[in-house]
C-alpha positions as CSV (number, residue, x, y, z in Angstrom):
1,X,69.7,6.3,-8.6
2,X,73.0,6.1,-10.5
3,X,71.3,5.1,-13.8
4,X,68.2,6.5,-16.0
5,X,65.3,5.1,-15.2
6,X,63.1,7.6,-16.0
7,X,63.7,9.3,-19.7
8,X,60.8,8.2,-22.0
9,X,62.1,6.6,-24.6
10,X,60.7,6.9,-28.2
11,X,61.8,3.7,-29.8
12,X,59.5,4.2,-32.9
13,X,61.5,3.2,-36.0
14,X,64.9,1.9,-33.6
15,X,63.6,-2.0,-34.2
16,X,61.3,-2.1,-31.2
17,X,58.3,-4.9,-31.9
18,X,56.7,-3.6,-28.5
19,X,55.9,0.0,-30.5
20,X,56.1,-1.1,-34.2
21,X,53.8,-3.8,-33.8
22,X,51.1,-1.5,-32.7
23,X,48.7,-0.6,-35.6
24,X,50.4,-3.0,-37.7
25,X,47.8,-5.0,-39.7
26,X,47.7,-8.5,-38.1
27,X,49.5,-7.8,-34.9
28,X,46.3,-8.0,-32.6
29,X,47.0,-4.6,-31.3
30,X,45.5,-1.7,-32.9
31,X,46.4,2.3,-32.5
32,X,44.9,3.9,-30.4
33,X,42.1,6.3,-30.5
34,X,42.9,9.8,-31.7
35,X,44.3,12.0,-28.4
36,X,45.9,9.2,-27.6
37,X,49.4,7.9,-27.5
38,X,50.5,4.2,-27.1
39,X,51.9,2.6,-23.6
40,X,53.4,-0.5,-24.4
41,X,53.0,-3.2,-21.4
42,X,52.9,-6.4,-23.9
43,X,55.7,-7.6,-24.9
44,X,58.2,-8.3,-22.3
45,X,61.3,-6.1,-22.7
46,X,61.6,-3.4,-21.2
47,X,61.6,0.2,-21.5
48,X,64.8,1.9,-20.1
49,X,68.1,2.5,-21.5
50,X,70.7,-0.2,-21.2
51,X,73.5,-0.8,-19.0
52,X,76.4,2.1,-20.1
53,X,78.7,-1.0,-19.4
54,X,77.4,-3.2,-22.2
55,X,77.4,0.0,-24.3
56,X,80.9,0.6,-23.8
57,X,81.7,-3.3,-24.4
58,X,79.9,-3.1,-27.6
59,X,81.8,0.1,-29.1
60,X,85.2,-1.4,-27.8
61,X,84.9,-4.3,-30.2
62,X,83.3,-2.2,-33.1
63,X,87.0,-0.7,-32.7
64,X,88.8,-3.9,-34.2
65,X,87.3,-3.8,-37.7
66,X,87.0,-7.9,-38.1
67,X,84.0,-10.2,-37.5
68,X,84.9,-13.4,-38.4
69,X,84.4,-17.0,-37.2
70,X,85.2,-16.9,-33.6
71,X,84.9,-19.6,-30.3
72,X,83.2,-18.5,-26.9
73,X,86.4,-16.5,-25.2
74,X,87.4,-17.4,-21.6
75,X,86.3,-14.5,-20.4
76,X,82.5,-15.3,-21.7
77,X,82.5,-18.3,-19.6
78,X,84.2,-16.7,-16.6
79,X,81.4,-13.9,-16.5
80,X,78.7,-16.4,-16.4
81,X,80.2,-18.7,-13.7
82,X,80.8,-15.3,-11.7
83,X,77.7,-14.0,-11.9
84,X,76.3,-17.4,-10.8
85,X,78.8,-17.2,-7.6
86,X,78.1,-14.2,-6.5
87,X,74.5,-13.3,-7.4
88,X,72.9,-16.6,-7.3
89,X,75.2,-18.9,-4.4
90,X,76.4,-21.3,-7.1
91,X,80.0,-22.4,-6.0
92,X,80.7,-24.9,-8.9
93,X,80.0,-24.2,-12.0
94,X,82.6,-24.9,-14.7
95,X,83.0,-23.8,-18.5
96,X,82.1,-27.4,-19.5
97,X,78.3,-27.2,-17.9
98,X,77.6,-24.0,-19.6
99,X,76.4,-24.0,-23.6
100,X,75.3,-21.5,-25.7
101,X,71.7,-21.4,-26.9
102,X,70.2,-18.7,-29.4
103,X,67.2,-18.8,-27.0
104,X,65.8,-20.0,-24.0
105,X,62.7,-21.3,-26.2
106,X,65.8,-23.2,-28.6
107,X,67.2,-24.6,-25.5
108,X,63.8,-26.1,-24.5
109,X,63.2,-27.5,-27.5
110,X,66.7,-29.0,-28.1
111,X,66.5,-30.6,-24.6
112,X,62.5,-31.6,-25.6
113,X,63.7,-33.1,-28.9
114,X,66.3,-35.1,-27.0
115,X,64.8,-36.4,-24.3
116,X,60.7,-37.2,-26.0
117,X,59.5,-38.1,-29.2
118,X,56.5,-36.4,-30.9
119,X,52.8,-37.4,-29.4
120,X,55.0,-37.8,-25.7
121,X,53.2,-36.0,-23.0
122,X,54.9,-33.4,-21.1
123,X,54.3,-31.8,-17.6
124,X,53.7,-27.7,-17.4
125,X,52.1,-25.3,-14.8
126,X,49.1,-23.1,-16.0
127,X,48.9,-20.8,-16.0
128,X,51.6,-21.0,-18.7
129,X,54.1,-18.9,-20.7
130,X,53.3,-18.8,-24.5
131,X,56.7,-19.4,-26.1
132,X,56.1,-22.6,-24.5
133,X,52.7,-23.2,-25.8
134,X,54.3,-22.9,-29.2
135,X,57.1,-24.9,-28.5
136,X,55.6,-28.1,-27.3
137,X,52.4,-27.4,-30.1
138,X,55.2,-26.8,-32.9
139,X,56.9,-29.7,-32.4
140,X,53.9,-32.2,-31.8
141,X,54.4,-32.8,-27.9
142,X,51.2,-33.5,-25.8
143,X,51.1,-30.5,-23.4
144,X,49.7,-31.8,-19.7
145,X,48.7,-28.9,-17.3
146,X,49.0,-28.9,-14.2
147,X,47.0,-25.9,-12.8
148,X,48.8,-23.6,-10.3
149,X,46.4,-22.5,-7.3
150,X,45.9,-19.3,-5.5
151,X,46.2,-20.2,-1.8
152,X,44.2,-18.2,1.0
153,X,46.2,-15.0,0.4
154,X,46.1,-14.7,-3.0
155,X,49.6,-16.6,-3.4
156,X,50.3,-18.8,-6.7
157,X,51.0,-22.1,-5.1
158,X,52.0,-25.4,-6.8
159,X,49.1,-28.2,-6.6
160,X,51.4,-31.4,-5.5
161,X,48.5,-33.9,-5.9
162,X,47.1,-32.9,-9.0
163,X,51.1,-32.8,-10.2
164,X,51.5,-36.6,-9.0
165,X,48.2,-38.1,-10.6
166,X,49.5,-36.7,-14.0
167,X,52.5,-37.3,-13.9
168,X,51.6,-41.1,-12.8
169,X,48.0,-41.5,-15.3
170,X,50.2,-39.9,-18.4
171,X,53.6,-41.2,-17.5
172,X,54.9,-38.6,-18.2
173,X,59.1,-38.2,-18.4
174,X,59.8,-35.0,-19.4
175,X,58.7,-31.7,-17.3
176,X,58.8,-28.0,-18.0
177,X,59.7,-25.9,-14.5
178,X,59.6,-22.2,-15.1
179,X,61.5,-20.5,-11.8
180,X,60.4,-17.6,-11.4
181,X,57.2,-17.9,-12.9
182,X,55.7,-16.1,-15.6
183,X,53.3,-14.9,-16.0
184,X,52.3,-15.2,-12.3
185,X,55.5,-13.7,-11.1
186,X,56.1,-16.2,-7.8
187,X,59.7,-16.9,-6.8
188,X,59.3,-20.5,-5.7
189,X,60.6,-21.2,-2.1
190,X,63.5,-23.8,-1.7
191,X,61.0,-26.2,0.0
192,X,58.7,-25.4,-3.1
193,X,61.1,-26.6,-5.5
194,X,62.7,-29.6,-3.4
195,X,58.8,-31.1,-3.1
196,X,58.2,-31.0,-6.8
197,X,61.9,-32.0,-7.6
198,X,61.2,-35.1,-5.4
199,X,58.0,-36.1,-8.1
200,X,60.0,-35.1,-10.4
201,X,62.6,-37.5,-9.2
202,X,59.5,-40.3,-8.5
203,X,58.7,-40.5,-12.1
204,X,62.0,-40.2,-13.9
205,X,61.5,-37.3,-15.0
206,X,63.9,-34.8,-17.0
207,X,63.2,-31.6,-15.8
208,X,63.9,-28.4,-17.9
209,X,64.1,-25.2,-16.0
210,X,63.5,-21.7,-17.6
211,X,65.3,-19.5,-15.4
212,X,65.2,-16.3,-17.5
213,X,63.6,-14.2,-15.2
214,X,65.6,-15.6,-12.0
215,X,67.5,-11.8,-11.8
216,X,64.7,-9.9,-11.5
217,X,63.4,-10.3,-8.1
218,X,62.2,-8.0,-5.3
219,X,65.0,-6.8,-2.8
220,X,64.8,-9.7,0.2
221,X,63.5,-12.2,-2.4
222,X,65.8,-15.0,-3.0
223,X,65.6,-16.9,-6.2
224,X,67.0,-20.6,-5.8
225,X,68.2,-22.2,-8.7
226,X,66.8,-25.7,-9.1
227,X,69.9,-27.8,-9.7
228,X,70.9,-26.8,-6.0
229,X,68.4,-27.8,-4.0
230,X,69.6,-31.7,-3.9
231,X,72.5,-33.8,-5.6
232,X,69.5,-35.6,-7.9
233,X,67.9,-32.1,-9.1
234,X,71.9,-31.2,-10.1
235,X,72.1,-34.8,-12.0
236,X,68.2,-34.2,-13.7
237,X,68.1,-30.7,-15.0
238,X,68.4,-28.8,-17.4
239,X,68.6,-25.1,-16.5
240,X,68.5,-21.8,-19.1
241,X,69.3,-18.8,-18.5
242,X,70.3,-15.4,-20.4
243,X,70.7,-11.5,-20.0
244,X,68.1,-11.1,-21.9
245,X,65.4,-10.2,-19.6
246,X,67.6,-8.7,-17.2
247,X,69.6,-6.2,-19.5
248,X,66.7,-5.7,-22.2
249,X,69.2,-7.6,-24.7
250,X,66.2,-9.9,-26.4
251,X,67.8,-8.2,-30.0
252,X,71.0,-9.2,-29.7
253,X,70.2,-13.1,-29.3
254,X,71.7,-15.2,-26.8
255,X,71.0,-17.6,-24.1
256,X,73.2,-20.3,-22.5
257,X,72.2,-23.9,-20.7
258,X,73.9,-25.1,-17.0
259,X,73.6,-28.6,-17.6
260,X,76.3,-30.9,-15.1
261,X,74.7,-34.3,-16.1
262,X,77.5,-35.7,-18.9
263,X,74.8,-37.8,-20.4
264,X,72.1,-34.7,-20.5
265,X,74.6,-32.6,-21.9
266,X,76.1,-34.7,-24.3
267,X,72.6,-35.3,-25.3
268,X,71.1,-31.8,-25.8
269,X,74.6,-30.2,-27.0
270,X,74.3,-33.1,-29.6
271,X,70.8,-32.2,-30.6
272,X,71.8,-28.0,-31.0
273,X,74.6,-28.4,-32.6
274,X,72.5,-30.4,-35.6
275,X,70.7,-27.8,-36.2
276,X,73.8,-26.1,-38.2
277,X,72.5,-23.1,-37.0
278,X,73.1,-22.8,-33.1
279,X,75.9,-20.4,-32.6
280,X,76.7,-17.2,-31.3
281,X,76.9,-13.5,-32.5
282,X,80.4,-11.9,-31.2
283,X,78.4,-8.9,-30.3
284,X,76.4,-10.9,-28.1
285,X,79.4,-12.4,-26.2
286,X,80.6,-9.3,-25.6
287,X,77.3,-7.6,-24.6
288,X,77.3,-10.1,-22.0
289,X,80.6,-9.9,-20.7
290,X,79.2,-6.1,-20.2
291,X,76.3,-6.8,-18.5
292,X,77.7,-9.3,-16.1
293,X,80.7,-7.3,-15.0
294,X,80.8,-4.9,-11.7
295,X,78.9,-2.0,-13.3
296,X,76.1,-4.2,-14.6
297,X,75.4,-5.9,-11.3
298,X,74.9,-1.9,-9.6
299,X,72.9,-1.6,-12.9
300,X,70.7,-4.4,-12.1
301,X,70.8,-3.5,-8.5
302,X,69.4,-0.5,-9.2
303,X,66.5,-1.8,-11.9
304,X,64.9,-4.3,-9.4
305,X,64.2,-1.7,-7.0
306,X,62.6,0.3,-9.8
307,X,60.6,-2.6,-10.7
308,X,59.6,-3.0,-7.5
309,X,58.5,0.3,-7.1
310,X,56.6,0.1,-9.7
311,X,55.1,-3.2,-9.3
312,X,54.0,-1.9,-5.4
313,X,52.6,1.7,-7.1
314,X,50.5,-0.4,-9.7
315,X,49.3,-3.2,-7.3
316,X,48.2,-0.5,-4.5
317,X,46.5,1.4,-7.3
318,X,44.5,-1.5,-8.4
319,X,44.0,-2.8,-4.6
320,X,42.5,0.8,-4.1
321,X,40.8,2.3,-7.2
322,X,39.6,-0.9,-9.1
323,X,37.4,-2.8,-7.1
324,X,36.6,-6.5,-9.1
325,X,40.2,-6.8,-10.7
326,X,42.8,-9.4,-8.6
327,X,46.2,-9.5,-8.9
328,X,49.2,-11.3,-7.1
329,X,52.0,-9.1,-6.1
330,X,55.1,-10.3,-8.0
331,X,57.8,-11.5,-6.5
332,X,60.0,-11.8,-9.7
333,X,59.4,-10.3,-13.2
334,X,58.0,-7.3,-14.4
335,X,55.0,-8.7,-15.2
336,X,51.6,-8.2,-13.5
337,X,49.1,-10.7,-14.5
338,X,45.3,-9.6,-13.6
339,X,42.1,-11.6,-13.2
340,X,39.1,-9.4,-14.1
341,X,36.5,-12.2,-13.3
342,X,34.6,-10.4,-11.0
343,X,34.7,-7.4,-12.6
344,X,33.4,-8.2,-15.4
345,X,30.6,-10.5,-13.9
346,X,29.8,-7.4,-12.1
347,X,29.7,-4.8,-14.9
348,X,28.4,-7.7,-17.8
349,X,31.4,-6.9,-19.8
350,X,33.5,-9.4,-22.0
351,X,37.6,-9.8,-21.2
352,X,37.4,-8.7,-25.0
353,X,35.7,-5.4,-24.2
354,X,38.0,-5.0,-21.8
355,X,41.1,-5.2,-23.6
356,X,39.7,-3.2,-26.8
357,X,38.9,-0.2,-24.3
358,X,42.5,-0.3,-23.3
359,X,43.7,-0.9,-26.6
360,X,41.9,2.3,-27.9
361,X,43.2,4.9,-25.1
362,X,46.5,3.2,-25.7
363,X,47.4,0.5,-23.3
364,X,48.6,-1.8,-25.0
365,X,48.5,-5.0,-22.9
366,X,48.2,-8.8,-23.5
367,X,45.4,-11.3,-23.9
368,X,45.8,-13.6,-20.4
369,X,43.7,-16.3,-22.2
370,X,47.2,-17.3,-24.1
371,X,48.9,-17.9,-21.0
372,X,45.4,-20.1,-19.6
373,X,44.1,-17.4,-17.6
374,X,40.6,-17.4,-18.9
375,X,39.3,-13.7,-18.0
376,X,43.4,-12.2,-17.5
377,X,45.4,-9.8,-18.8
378,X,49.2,-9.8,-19.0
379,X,50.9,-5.8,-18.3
380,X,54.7,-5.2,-18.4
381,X,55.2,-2.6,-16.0
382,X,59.0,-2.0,-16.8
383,X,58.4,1.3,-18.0
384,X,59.4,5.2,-15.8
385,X,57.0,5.2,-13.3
386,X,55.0,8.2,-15.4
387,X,53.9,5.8,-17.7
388,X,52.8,3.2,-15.4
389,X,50.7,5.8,-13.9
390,X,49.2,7.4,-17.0
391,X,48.8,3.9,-18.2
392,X,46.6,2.9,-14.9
393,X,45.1,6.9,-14.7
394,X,43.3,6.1,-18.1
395,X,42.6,2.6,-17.2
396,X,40.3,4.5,-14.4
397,X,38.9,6.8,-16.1
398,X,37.9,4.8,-19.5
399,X,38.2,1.6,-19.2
400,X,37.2,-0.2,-15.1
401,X,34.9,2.8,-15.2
């Protein structure tokens, strides 16, 4: 490996919620017994040094000693349409389908706002990402799930049928299509996505697609951005996207929409800019502009084979040492989501038992019931591989013991 992915880091007291929140009152996740030091695997940023390149790009604009008012430079816009090129096959994007959002959760609402008045149902897979939980409940939307199913092999699958009958019963026009999927971790197939774009397409849908995650993928995965898989997908979504996830840059803020529809556009751009409040930090743009340059995409190279690592180190472990918990093998993320249904029908304890006996030898994971998953827990595993294991050795010995 070129790049660190193995120094623990202590980000105690450097503006890190994944450690600072732990212990604080009213965060849900307590310190950990005494002997014990906290492995956070909730929150999902991750734990590795960033990029040197966005470093560098950072400290070469700290050297002009102005921050004013400023516009999106060319060279913003030309890093996002080359990384689309090269690392996702998207031949024509132009600067005028790409906006800035402060967030992929602001773009969602923007484009929910826009397109759906309070009380108006609107379509999402459960198991289901939080922040979209909180958007839709925030802002008075009628959430629909559709539940996702796990086929014969254990494999997240789309139910088409149950999709159609609520789409059709709720008339529903406005659907939420997270690609790659969190917190399940599947990268949707093309012929995935082209059988739900066509219901999509059926029942007039506008389809918003959270592509955050759509750079972290297993080497031979291939993530397929939804506007390409047909000319009416292009015309009816909404895609967002960001380095966030990819270059652990949540701090920084900034997120950007691919929208090619003029009327969509016009529409959400309309409904962003309104909030007086939409626009970009200049660190941010440059940040970017590191990330998404030639050392960034080694960089980011480099990161999903460590994930992957990971993720098959983690996945064997569980497959081998803790009989009664289930989990899918990602395809995209770092997230593992697990179902401790039999487990705990076997051993008579509580999904809250098991989640305070991690919390107190100080794994710090994630409730699963927020996402849906009624008996799951959530673990980021992007993290050196030491931790991963120590996290998963006292898992063993205190906890699925």
């Amino acid at each position: 490996m070129t790049y660190d992915f193995t120094t623990i880091l202590d980000r105690a007291g450097h503006d890190a919620l994944a450690v600072d929140a732990i212990g604080a009152p009213g965060s849900g996740y307590p310190a950990p017994d005494a002997g014990f030091d906290a492995i956070p695997m909730w929150v999902a940023d991750m734990n590795f040094p960033v990029a040197p390149s966005i470093i560098r790009a950072i400290k070469d604009r700290l050297q002009y000693p102005t921050f004013g008012y400023f516009s999106p430079s060319d060279a913003y816009y030309q890093a996002i349409i080359d990384w689309h090129r090269d690392r996702k096959g998207v031949g024509e994007l132009l600067p005028e389908h790409i906006g800035y959002q402060n967030g992929v959760l602001g773009g969602v609402v923007s484009a929910l706002t826009a397109f759906a008045a309070p009380g108006d149902p609107v379509l999402v897979h459960s198991p289901t990402y939080v922040g979209f939980t909180h958007s839709l409940e925030d802002n008075g939307f009628k959430i629909v799930h559709s539940p996702l199913v796990r086929d014969a092999d254990g494999v997240w699958r789309m139910d088409y049928e149950d999709m159609e009958r609520r789409l059709a019963e709720e008339r529903i026009h406005v659907a939420i299509f997270c690609s790659p999927h969190n917190p399940c971790g599947r990268v949707w197939e093309r012929w995935e996505i082209e059988r739900a774009m066509e219901l999509y397409a059926a029942h007039d849908c506008v389809v918003i697609s959270d592509e955050i995650w759509s750079d972290i993928v297993r080497p031979g995965v291939t993530h397929i951005p939804t506007q390409s898989v047909s000319d009416d997908a292009r015309r009816r979504t909404i895609a967002l996207y960001a380095p966030s996830k990819t270059f652990n840059l949540a701090g920084l803020i900034g997120s950007y929409h691919v929208i090619y529809d003029d009327y969509l556009r016009d529409r959400v751009t309309t409904k962003a800019k309104k909030t007086h409040y939409n626009s970009m930090n200049v660190l941010s743009q440059h940040a970017l502009i590191g990330a998404y340059g030639p050392e960034g995409r080694v960089w980011a190279d480099e990161l999903n084979q460590v994930i992957a690592g990971n993720v098959d180190w983690a996945c064997d472990f569980i497959e081998s040492r803790l009989p009664g918990v289930s989990v899918f093998r990602p395809q995209g993320t770092y997230m593992l989501f697990l179902d401790c249904t039999e487990w705990c029908a076997r051993s008579g304890r509580t999904i809250d038992e098991v989640l305070g006996a991690g919390h107190r030898v100080g794994v710090c994971w994630q409730d699963g019931r927020a996402f849906h998953g009624p008996c799951h827990i959530r673990m980021n595993l992007a993290l050196p591989l030491s931790r991963v294991q120590e996290a998963f050795g006292r898992l063993e010995e205190h906890v699925f013991c």
